[in-house]
N, C-alpha and C positions, 0 to 999 in steps of 0.2 A: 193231619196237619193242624198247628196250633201258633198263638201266639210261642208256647215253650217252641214248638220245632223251627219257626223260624230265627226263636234266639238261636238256636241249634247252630244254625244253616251260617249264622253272621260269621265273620271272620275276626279272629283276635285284634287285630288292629278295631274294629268296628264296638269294642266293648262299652265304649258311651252308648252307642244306638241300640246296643242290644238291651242296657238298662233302661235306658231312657224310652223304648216298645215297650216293654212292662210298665211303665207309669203312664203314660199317657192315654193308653188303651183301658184304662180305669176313669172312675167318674172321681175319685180322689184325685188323679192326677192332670184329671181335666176339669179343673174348676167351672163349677157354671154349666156344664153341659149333661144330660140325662146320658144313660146308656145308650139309647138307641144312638142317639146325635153323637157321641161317639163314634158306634161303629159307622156311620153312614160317612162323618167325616171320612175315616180311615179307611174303607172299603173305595170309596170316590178317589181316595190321593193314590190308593194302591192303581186303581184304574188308569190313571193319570198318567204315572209314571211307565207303564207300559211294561214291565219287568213281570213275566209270567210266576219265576218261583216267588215273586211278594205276591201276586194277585193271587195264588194258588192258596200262599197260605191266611191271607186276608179274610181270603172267601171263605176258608175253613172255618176260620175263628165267627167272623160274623154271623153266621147262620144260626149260630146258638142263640143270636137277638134279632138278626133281623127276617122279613121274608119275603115272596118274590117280588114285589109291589117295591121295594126298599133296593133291593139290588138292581130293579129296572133305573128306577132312578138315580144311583150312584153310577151306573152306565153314561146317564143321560147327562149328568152332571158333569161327567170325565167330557164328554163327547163334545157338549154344545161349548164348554168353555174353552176344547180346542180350538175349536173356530171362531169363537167370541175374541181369548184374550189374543189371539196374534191379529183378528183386523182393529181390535180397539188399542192393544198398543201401537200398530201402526199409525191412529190417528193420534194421540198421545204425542208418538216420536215424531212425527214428520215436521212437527212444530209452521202449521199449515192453514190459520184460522179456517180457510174454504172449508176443508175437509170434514171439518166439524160439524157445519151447515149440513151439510151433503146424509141423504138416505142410507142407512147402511143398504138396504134394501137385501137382506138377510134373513132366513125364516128360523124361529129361535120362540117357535110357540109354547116348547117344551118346561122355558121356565113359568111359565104360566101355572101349565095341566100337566105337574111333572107326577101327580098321583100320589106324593104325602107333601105333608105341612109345609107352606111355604119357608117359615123360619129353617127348618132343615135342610131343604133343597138351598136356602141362601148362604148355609156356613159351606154346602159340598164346592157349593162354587165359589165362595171364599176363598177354600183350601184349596180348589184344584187353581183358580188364577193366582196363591200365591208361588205354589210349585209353578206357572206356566211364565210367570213373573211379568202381571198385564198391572200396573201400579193406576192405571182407569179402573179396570174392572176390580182390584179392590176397594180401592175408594166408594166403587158405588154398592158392593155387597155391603160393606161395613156401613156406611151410612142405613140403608136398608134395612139391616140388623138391628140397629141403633134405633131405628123406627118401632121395631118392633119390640122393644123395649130389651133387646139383647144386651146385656153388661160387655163391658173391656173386656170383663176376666173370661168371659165366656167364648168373644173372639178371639183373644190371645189362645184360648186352650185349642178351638180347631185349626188355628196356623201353628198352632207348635207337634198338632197332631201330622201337619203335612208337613213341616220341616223333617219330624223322624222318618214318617213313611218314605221319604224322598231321601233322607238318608240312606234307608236301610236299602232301595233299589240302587243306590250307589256304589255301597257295600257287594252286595249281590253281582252286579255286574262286574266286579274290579276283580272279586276272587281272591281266591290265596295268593 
């Protein structure tokens, strides 16, 4: 399995996402971002999405960059912003000042000691809360990013890296 085979796998209708997986999953098509931080973005969205034949062929492709230390952490990444972006959108929507006050009182050590560079663990979670659609928790990966001297172009490239992946698990699911 490859990025080729999951264009394979797309469906005709899906012929934007099939082109648009081959640009993105390059460091051309992802302005600003190294290879790895590619795959980690794209391996993390694939996790996100929960669509086994894109995680299958995600993980295929990644491995040729990244290793298991990389893949723990795009788990982690999928994982903690499940639970991250749906209680911090709820404080978000509830439009609630208390709530804001309030502890999440939530263990979420992992973004800390997620085991590679913080800059990359902050775009997987980028990417995974823009697929989860938490408009808090992008706000503050971006800002973060932005701390760390991460360019526009750089963010733009891993939210556009989960806009496809999240496409192509669209595509995936919907079928012929």
């Amino acid at each position: 399995m490859s990025i080729e085979a999951l264009k394979q796998s797309l469906p005709d209708y899906a012929k934007d996402i099939r082109l648009n997986i081959s640009t993105v999953t390059t460091p051309e098509g992802a302005p600003g971002l190294a290879v790895r931080q590619v795959w980690h973005v794209a391996l993390a969205c694939a996790y996100a999405t929960r669509n086994s034949t894109l995680i299958e062929h995600i993980t295929a492709a990644a491995k040729e960059h990244l290793g298991d230390q990389d893949f723990h952490a795009a788990r982690a990444a999928a994982t903690i912003m499940a639970m991250n972006n749906v209680y911090y959108r709820f404080i978000h929507l509830v439009e609630d000042e208390d709530f804001k006050t309030m502890r999440a009182n939530l263990r979420m050590t992992i973004i800390g000691n997620s085991g590679v560079d913080k800059v990359d663990f902050e775009l997987m979670s980028l990417a995974v809360s823009a697929i989860n659609g938490c408009g808090m928790c992008i706000v503050a990966h971006k800002n973060t990013l932005m701390k760390h001297e991460m360019t526009r172009e750089s963010i733009q490239s891993a939210v556009r890296i989960a806009a496809v992946i999240n496409a192509a698990a669209q595509a995936l699911a919907i079928g012929e």
